[in-house]
C-alpha positions in Angstrom: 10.2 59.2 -3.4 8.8 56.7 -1.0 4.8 56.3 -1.3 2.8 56.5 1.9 0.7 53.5 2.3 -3.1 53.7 3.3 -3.5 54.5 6.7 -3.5 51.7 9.5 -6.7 51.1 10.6 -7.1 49.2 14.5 -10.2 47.0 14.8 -10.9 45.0 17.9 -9.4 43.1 20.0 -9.9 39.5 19.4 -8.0 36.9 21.2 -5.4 34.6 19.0 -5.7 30.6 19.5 -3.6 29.9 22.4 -3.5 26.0 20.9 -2.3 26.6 17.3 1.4 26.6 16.8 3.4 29.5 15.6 6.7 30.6 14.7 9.4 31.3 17.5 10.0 35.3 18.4 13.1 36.3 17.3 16.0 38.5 19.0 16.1 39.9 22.6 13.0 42.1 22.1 11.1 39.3 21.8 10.6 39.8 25.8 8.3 42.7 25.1 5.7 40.5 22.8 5.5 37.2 24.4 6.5 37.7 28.2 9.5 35.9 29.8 7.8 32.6 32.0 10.2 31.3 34.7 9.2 27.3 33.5 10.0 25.6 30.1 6.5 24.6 30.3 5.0 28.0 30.0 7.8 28.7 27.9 6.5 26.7 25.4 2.9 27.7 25.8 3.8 31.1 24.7 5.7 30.1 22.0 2.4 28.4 21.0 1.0 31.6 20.0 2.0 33.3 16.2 3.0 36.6 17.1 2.2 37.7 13.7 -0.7 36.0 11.3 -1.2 37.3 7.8 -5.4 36.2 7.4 -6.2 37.8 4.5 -5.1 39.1 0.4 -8.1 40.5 -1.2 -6.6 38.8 -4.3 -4.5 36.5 -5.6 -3.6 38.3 -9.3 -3.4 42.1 -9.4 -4.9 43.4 -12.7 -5.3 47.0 -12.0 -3.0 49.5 -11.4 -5.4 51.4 -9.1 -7.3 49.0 -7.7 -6.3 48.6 -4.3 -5.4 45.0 -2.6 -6.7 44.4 1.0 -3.9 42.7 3.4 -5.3 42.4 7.3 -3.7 40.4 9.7 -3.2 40.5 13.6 -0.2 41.1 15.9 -0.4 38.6 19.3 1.6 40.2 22.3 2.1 41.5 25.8 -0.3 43.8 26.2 0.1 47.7 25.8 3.8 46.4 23.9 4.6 49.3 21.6 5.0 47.3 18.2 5.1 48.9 14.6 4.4 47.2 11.1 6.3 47.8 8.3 5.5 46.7 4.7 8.0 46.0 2.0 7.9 44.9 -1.4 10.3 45.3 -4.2 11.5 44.5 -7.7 10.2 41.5 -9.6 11.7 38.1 -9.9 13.8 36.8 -12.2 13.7 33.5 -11.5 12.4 30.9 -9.5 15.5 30.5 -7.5 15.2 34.1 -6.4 11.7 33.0 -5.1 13.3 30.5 -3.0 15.5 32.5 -1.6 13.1 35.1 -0.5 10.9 32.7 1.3 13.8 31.2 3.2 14.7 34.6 4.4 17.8 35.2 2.6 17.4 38.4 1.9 15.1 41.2 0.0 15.2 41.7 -3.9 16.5 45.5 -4.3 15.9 48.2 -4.8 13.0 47.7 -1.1 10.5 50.3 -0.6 8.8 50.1 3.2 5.6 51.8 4.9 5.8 52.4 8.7 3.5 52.6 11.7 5.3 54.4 14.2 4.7 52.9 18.0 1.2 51.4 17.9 0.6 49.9 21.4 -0.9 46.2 21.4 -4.1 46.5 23.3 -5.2 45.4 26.5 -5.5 41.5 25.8 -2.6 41.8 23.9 -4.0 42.2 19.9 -3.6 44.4 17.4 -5.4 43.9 13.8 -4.2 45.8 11.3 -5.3 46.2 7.8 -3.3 47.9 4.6 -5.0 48.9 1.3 -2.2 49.0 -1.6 -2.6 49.5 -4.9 -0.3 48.3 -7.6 1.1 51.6 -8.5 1.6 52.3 -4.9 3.7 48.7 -4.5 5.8 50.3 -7.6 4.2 47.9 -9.9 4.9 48.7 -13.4 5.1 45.2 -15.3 3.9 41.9 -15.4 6.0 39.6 -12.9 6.0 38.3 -9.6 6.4 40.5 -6.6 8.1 40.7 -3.1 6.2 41.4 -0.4 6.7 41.0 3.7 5.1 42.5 6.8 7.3 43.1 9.4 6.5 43.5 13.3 9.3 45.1 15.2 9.7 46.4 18.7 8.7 49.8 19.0 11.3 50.8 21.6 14.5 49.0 20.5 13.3 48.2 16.6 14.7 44.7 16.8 12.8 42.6 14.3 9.8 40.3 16.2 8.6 38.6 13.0 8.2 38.4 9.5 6.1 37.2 7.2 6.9 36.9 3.1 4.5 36.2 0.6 4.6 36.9 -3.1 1.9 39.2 -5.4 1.1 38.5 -9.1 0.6 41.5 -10.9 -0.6 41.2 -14.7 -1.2 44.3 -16.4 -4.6 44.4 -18.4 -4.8 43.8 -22.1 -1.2 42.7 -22.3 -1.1 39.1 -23.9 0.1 36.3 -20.9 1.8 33.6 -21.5 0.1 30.2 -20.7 1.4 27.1 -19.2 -1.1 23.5 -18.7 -1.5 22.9 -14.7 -2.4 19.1 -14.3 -3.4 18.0 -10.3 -3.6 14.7 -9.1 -4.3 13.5 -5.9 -5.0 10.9 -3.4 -8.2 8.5 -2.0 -5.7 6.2 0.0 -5.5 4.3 3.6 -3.9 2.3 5.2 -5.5 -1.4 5.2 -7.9 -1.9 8.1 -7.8 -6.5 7.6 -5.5 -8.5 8.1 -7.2 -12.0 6.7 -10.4 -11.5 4.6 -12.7 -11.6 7.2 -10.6 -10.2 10.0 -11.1 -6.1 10.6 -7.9 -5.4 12.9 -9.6 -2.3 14.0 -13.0 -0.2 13.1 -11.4 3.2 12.4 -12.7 3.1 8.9 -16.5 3.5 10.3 -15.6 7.5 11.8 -13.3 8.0 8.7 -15.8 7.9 5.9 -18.3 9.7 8.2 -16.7 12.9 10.1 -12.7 12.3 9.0 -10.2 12.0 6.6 -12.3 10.2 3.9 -14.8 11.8 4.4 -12.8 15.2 3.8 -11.6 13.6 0.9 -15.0 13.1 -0.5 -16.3 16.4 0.0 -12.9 17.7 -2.0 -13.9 15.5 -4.5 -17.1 16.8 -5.0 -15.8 20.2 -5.2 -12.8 19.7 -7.1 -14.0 20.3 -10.3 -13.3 18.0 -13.4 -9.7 18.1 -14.4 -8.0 17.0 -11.1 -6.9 13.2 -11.7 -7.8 10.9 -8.4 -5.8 7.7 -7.7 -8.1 5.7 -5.8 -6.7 2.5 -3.8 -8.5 -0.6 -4.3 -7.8 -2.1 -1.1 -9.7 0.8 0.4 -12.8 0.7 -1.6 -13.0 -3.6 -0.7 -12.8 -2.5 3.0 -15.5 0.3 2.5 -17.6 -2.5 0.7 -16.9 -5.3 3.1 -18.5 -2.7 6.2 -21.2 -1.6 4.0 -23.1 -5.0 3.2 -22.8 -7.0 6.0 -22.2 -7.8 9.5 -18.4 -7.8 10.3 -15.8 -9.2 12.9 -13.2 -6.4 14.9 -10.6 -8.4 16.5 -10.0 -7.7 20.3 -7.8 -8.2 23.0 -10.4 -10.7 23.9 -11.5 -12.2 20.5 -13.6 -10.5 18.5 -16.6 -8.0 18.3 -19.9 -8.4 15.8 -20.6 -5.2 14.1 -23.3 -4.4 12.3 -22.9 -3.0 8.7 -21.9 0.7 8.5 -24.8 2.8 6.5 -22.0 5.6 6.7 -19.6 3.4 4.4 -21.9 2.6 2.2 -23.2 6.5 1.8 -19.7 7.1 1.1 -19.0 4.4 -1.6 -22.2 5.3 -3.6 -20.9 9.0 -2.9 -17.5 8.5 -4.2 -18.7 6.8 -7.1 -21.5 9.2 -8.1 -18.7 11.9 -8.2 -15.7 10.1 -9.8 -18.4 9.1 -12.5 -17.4 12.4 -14.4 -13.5 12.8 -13.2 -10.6 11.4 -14.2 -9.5 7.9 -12.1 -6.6 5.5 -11.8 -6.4 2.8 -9.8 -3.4 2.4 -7.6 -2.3 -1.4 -7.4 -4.1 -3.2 -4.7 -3.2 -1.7 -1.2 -0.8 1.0 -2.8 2.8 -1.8 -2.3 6.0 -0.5 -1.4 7.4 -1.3 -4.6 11.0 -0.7 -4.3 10.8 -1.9 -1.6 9.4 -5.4 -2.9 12.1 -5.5 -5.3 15.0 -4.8 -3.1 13.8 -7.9 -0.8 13.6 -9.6 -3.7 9.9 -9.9 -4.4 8.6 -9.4 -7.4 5.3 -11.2 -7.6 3.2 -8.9 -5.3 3.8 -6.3 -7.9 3.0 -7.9 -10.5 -0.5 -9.5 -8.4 -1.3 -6.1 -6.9 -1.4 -4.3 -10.3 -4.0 -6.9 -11.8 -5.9 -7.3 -8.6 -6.2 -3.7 -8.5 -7.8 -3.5 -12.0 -10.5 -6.3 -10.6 -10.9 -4.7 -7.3 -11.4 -1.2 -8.3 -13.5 -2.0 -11.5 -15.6 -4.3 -9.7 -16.7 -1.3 -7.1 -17.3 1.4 -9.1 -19.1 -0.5 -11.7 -16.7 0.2 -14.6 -13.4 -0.3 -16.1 -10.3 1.6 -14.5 -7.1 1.9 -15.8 -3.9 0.6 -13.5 -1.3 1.8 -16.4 -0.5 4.6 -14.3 1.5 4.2 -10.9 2.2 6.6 -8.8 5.3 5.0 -6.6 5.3 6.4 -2.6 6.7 9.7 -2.6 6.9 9.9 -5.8 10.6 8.5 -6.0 11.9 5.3 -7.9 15.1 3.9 -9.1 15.3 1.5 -12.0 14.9 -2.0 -10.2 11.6 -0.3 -9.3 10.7 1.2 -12.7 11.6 -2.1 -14.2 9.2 -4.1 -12.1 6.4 -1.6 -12.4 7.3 -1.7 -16.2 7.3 -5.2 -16.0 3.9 -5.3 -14.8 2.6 -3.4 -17.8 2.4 0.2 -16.3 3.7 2.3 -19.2 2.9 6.0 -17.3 5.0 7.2 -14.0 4.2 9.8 -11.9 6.9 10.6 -10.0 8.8 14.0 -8.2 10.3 16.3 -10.3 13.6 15.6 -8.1 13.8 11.7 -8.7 14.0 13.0 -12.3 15.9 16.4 -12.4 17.0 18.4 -15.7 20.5 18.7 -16.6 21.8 22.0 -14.5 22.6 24.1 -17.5 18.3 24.6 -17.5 17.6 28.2 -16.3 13.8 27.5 -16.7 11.0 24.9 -15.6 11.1 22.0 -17.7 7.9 20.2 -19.0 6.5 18.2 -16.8 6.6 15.1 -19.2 9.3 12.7 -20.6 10.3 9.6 -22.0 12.4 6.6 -19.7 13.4 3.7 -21.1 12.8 0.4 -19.1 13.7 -3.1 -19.3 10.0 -3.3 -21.2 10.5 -0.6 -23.3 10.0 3.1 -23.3 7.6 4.9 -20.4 6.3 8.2 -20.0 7.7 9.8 -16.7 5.1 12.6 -15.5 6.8 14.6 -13.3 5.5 16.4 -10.5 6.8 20.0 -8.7 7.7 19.8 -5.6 7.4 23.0 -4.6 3.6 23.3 -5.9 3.2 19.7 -4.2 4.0 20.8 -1.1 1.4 23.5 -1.3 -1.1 20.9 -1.7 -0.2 19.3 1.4 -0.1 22.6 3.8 -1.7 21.9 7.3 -4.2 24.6 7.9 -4.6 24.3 11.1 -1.8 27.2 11.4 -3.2 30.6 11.4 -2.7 31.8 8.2 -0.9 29.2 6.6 -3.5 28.3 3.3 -3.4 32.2 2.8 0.0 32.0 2.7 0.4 28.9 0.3 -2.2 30.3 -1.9 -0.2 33.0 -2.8 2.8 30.6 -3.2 0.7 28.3 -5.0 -0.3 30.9 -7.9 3.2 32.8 -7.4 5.0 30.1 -8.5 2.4 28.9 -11.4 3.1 32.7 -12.9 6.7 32.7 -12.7 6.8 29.4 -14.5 4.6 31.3 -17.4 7.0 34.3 -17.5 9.9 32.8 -17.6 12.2 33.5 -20.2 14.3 31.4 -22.3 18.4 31.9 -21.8 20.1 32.6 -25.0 22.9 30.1 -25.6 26.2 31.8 -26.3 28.3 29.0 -26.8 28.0 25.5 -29.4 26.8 22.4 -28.3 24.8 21.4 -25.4 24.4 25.7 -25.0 22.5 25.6 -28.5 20.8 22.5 -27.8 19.0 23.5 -24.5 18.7 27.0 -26.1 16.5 25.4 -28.8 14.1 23.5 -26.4 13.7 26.3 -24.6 13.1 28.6 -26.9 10.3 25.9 -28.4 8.9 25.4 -24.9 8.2 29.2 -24.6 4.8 29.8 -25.8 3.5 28.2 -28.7 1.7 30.2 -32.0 -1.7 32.0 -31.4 -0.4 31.8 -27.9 -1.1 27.5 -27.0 0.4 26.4 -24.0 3.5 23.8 -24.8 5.0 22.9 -21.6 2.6 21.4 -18.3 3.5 21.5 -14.8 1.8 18.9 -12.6 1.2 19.2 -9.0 0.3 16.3 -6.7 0.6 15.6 -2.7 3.5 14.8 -0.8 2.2 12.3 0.9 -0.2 9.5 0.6 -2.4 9.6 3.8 -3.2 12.8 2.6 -5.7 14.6 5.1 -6.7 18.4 3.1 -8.5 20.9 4.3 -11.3 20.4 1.2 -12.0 24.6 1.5 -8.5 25.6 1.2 -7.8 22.8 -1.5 -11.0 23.1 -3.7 -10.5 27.3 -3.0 -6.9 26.9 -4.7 -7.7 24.6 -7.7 -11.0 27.7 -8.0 -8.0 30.5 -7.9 -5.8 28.7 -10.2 -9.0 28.1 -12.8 -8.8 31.6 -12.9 -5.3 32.6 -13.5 -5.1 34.1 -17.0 -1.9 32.2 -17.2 -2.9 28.6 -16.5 -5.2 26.8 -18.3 -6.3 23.3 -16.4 -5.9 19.9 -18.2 -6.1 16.3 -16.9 -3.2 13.8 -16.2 -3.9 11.7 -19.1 -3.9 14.5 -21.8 0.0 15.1 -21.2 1.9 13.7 -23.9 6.0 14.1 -24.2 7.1 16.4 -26.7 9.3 15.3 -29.8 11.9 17.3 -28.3 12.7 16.8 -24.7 15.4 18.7 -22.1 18.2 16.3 -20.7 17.9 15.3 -17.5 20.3 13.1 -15.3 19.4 9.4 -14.2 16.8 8.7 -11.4 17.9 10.1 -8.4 16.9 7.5 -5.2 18.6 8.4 -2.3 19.8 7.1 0.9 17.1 8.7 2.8 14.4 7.0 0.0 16.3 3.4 0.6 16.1 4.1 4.8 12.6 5.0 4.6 11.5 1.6 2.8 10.1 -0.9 4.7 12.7 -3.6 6.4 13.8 -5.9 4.4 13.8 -8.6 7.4 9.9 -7.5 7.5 9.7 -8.3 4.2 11.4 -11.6 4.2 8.7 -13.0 6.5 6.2 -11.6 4.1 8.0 -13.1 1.4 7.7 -16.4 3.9 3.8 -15.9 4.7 3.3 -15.5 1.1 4.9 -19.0 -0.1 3.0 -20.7 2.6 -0.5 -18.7 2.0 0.0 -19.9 -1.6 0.3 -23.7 -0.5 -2.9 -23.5 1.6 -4.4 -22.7 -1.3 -3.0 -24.6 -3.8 -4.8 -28.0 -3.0 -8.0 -27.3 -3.2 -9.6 -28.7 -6.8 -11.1 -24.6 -7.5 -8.2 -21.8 -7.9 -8.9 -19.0 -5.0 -7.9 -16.2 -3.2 -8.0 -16.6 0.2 -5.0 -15.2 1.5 -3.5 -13.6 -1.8 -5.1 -10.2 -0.6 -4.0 -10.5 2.7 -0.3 -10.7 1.8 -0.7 -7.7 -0.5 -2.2 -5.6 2.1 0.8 -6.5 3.9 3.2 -5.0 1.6 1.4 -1.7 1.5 3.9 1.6 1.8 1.7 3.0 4.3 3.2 0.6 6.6 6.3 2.3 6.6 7.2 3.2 10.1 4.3 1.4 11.7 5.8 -1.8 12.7 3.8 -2.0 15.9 0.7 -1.7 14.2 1.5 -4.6 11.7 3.2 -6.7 13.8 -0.9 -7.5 14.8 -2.0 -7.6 11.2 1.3 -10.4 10.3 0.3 -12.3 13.1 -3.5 -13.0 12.2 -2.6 -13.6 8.6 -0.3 -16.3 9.8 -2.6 -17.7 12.5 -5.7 -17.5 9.5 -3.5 -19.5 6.9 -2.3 -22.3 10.0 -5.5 -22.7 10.7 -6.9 -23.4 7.3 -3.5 -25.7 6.5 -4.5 -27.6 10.4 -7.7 -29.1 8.6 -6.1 -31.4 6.4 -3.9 -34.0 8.3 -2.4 -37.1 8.6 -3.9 -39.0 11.3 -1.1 -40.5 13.4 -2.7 -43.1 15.4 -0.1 -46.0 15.9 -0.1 -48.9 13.4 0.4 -53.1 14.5 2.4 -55.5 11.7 2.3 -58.7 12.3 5.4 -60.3 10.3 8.0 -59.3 8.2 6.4 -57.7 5.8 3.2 -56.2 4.8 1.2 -52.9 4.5 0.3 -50.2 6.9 -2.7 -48.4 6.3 -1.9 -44.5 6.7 -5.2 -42.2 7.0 -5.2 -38.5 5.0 -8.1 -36.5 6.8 -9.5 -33.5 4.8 -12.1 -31.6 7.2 -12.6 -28.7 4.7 -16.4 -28.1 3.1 -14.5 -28.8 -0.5 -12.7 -31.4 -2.5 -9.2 -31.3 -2.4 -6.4 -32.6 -4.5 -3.1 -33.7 -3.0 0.1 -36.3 -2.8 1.5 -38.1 -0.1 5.3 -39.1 0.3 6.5 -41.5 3.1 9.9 -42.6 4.2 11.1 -45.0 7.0 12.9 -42.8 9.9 15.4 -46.0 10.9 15.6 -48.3 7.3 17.5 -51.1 9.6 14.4 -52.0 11.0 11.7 -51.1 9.1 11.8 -50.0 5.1 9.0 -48.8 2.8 9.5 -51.0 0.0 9.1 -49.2 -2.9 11.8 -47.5 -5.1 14.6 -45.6 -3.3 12.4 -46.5 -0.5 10.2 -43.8 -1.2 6.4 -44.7 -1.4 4.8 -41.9 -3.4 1.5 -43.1 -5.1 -0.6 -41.0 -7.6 -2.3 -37.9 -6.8 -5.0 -38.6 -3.9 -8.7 -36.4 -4.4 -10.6 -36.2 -1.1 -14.2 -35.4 -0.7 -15.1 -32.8 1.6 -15.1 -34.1 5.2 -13.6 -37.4 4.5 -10.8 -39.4 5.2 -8.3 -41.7 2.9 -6.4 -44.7 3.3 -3.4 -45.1 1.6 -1.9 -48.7 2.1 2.2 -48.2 2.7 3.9 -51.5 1.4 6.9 -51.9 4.3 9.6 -54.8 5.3 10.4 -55.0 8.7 14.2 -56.5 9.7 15.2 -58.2 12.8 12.8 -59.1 15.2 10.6 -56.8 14.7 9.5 -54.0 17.7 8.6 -50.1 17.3 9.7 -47.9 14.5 8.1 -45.2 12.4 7.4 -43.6 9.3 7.8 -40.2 8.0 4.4 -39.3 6.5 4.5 -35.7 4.2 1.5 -34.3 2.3 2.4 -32.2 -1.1 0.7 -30.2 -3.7 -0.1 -31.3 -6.6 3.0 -29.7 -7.9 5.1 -31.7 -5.3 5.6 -28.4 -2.4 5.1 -29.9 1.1 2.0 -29.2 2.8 2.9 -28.5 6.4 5.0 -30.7 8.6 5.9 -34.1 8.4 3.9 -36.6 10.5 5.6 -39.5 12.2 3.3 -42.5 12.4 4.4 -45.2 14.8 4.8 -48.6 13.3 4.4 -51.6 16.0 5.7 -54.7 14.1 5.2 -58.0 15.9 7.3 -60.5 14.3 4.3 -63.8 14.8 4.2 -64.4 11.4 6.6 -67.4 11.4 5.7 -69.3 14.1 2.2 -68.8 13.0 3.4 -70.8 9.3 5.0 -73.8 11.4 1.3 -74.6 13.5 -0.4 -73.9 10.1 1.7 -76.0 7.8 1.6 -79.0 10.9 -1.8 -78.7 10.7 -1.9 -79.4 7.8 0.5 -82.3 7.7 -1.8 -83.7 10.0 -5.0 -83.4 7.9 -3.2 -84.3 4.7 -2.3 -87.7 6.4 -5.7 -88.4 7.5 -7.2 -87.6 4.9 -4.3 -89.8 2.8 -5.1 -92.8 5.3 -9.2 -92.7 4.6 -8.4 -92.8 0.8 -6.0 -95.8 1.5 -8.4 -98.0 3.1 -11.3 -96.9 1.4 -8.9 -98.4 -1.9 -8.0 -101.9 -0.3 -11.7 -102.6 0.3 -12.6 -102.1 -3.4 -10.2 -104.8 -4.4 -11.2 -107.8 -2.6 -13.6 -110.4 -4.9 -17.4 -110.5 -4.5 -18.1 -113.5 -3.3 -15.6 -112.9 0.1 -16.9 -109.2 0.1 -20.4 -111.7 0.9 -19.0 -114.0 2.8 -17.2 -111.1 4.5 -20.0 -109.4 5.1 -21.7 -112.3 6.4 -18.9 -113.8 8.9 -19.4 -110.0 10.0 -23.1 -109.9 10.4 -24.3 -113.3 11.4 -23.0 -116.3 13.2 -22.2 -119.6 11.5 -25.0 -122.0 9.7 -24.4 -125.9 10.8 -24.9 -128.1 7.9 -28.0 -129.8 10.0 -29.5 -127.0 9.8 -28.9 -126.1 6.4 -30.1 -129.4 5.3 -33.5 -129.0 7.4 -34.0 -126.2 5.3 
């Protein structure tokens, strides 16, 4: 006999949301619920409005048979539209599969038991509330299990179907023992990267996200969360939180760039975030959360392996404490072995992952545990694997009328059937026995101890939650007498573990990567970021970062957005590379051969380290001459703000005229830094004439200099007494011999 449900009771008119979306009316008499409109634009605006919203089930686990269960909701329509509601419910579940069908629509477990409420006009704005007391026993309740159950609106007059919505009861009968299973959550504190270089904000979004938005949504869920949910916090978001929170800060424009003042709203939510992850369970993502798969497929392998350790620094340096980076969780929680093998590589030893990248062998009737062993190129990891159907509970928008009420129910629906569950006895040898076994020993263990965990996490990594109908559903599933709450870091594998096929990556995962063309000119940005750096005499970071916040998987699908960001890391690392330069004023040689003076010019506020390689760009008329002609001296240190010569020993052939050399700075390590530099060369060809005047000049000298000696000889060789007489004929005139013989 068919029991009567509690009477209907109307309460007033209240007017739905025109704005929120709902489902589409189904079948012809939907003209009598939502009126026919003559434009697709008001077509549309009435199929904005849910014709039927389930708000409210008293409760979420039925315990007594008598106790009645509340279920109110409201019916949108034309008004004075004769409607009638109709309840079913049936049989329990078998199976989780059977679940899945039920919520797709595919039909009713039997034996289906309805209540009715014959031609009940919507009133005159076009509502009708309606509101069912059901017991258990009246739902035909008589066991623990899940439960069917669907309201119905139909059309009064022609009793074609308007809509339907399903949900699912939980009935556990008192005093009987329940079987447990672990519920581990984890979830997200990620963004997208708001800098491009270190200094250079692309946009200010972050300052109304950690004060009225997403973040700061987060935070509150945080806060009300509880202690066993497991956050995976993104480094690269808690350095841009820091960077707006102690200091003035540049927003590039269209026009330049705009001086903000530090944000007291970031750093309320730093010192927030910390104060409440102080006593919760954290992992740090790698820095800026990389596409790894990605990365790999492009064939980049180092940002892994740098985001992963930066991450560490980053995140531990913020919150003031150590934080683990040996668990990744990869973008939608799928992976395939190049990118379990680089994340391996990179010393992660737990995964979390989708329960789909990872599925169990189809012979298992029953949900698996959560956790298992891969083997890696590194050895063996622990793959913790998430359920997507609880997962995409998490991540229900509940902006749509009745939609967290509605994944609530799912939520704990699902958890329960998972509990009760029971092993399939294998009726054949081999794999049948094996799988048997394990399930049998993942029942429940002695003195009734939980042995198998499910895990539940997001679906997506900008996650935006509604924190009251999150926190609400971690509050229900606390008290579920058939989950008990643990933390991500408590699951362990079991000695004995179900098959399951390879990683599963799909075509659909490989599409949604991000390009590989985009990541070749990261990979390009990153080998010349890494040469900017690489001559200064003190290892830094100044554009490592950068380049990692480039590879970020929130990226994916946002190449107009980053297009910005590539461009002002590129323009940041030119610039810094444009301060130290060859100066290429022209150079004069007079002669064949000799040495032009080549000027290195270091305008950075630090010491730098370098080499310097020059060639001749036409050997024929002017060669470097050094081996191979190749002058490469010995590793050049600049002082900040200073310039270098280096003297080029060259040979110039023919008859001289204009040529150049190719001037190229390197690393230390012998990688070019930036272009080559073509100094002209001016070589004169003087030198030889300039030897022929010299060397007569000199013949000239010599000979004079040869004659004075010569004469100065012959007058030291005549005797003394005609050196006198000499000397005398020269001075004086001739004494008579009178007059010498007066004397």
């Amino acid at each position: 006999m068919i029991r009567k449900a509690a009477p209907l009771i109307l309460l007033s008119a209240l007017l739905a949301p025109t704005s929120m979306a709902g489902t589409a009316v189904a079948g012809t008499a939907a003209t009598n619920v939502v009126p026919a409109r003559a434009t697709a634009e008001t077509s549309a605006k009435a199929r904005a409005v849910d014709p039927l919203v389930l708000e409210q089930i008293s409760s979420g686990v039925l315990r007594d048979q008598a106790a009645p269960v509340t279920i109110s909701g409201v019916v949108t329509g034309t008004p004075s539209a004769p409607v009638r509601v109709r309840v079913h419910w049936g049989q329990p579940f078998q199976s989780r599969e059977q679940m899945a069908a039920f919520a797709a629509g595919q039909g009713y477990p039997t034996p289906s038991y309805s209540t009715k409420v014959q031609a009940t006009p919507l009133d005159g704005s076009g509502k009708l509330r309606f509101e069912f007391a059901l017991a258990p026993r009246d739902l035909g309740m008589s066991r623990l299990g899940v439960y069917p159950l669907a309201i119905e609106v139909q059309d009064a007059v022609t009793l074609q179907p308007i809509e339907i919505e399903r949900t699912f009861l939980t009935y556990v009968p008192p005093e009987q023992p329940v079987p447990k299973v672990k519920l581990a959550l984890a979830m997200p504190i990620v963004d997208r990267p708001h800098r491009a270089g270190d200094s250079d904000f692309m946009d200010d979004d972050l300052r109304a996200s950690v004060s009225t938005g997403r973040l700061a949504s987060l935070l509150d869920l945080v806060q009300k969360s509880g202690r066993t949910v497991t956050w995976f916090v993104d480094p690269a978001l808690l350095d841009d939180a820091r960077r707006t929170a102690t200091g003035e800060y540049t927003v590039r424009t269209a026009s330049g760039g705009a001086k903000k003042a530090a944000d007291p709203g970031a750093r309320r939510w730093l010192d927030g975030l910390n104060a409440a992850l102080g006593s919760r369970p954290v992992v740090a993502t790698p820095y800026a959360d990389p596409d790894v798969t990605a990365l790999v497929h492009a064939g980049l392998d180092t940002p892994t392996q740098d985001a992963v350790k930066r991450g560490a620094e980053v995140a531990g340096d913020v919150l003031g404490r150590e934080i683990s980076t040996a668990t990744a969780w990869p973008v939608g929680g799928a992976l395939d072995r190049d990118g379990l093998d680089e994340l391996a590589s990179s010393g992660v030893r737990t995964l979390l992952m989708s329960g789909a990248t990872l599925p169990p062998d189809p012979q298992i009737t029953m949900t698996p545990d959560a956790a298992t062993t891969v083997d890696t190129v590194s050895g063996p990891v622990t793959a913790l694997l998430s359920d997507p159907t609880l997962s995409e509970a998490l991540g229900t928008d509940t902006s749509l009328p009745g939609a967290g009420l509605l994944a609530r129910q799912r939520f704990l629906a699902e958890t329960a059937m998972i509990a009760f569950e029971q092993p399939q006895q294998a009726t054949q040898g081999g794999i049948g026995q094996q799988l048997g076994a394990v399930q049998r020993q993942q029942q429940v263990a002695p003195q009734g101890q939980p042995v198998r965990t499910v895990i539940a996490a997001p679906t997506t990594r900008l996650w935006n939650p509604d924190p009251e109908f999150v926190s609400g559903l971690i509050k229900a599933a606390s008290s579920a007498p058939w989950l008990q709450m643990t933390t991500l870091n408590s699951i362990r594998p079991g000695k004995t573990q179900v098959p399951r096929s390879d990683l599963v990556y799909t075509d659909q995962d490989r599409g949604s990567e991000l390009p590989r063309t985009y990541l070749g000119g990261v990979k390009k940005l990153a080998r010349e970021a890494d040469i900017a750096e690489a001559v200064a005499t003190e290892p830094q970071n100044l554009f490592g970062d950068a380049v990692l916040r480039l590879a970020s998987a929130s990226w994916r699908g946002d190449a107009k957005r980053v297009a910005g960001f590539v461009k002002q890391v590129r323009t940041s690392i030119d610039q810094r590379m444009a301060l130290v330069s060859v100066i290429d004023t022209p150079r004069a040689l007079a002669g064949t051969n000799g040495q032009v003076p080549v000027s290195v010019d270091n305008s950075l506020s630090e010491k730098i380290s370098l080499k310097i390689r020059v060639t001749s760009d036409d050997r024929s008329r002017l060669a470097i001459d050094a081996r191979g002609g190749v002058y490469e001296p010995e590793q050049l240190t600049i002082l900040d703000n200073r310039s270098q010569l280096v003297n080029v020993p060259v040979t110039v052939h023919g008859s001289g005229g204009d040529s150049t050399i190719a001037v190229q700075l390197l690393t230390a390590d012998g990688r070019p830094y930036g272009e080559q530099v073509h100094v002209m060369v001016r070589a004169t060809g003087y030198t030889g004439i300039a030897l022929v005047i010299v060397g007569a000049a000199l013949a000239i000298m010599l000979a004079a200099v040869v004659m004075r000696i010569l004469r100065r000889r012959s007058g030291k060789s005549l005797p003394r007494g005609a050196q006198a007489s000499s000397g005398q004929a020269a001075d004086q005139p001739p004494v008579s011999a009178d007059q010498g013989d007066k004397s």
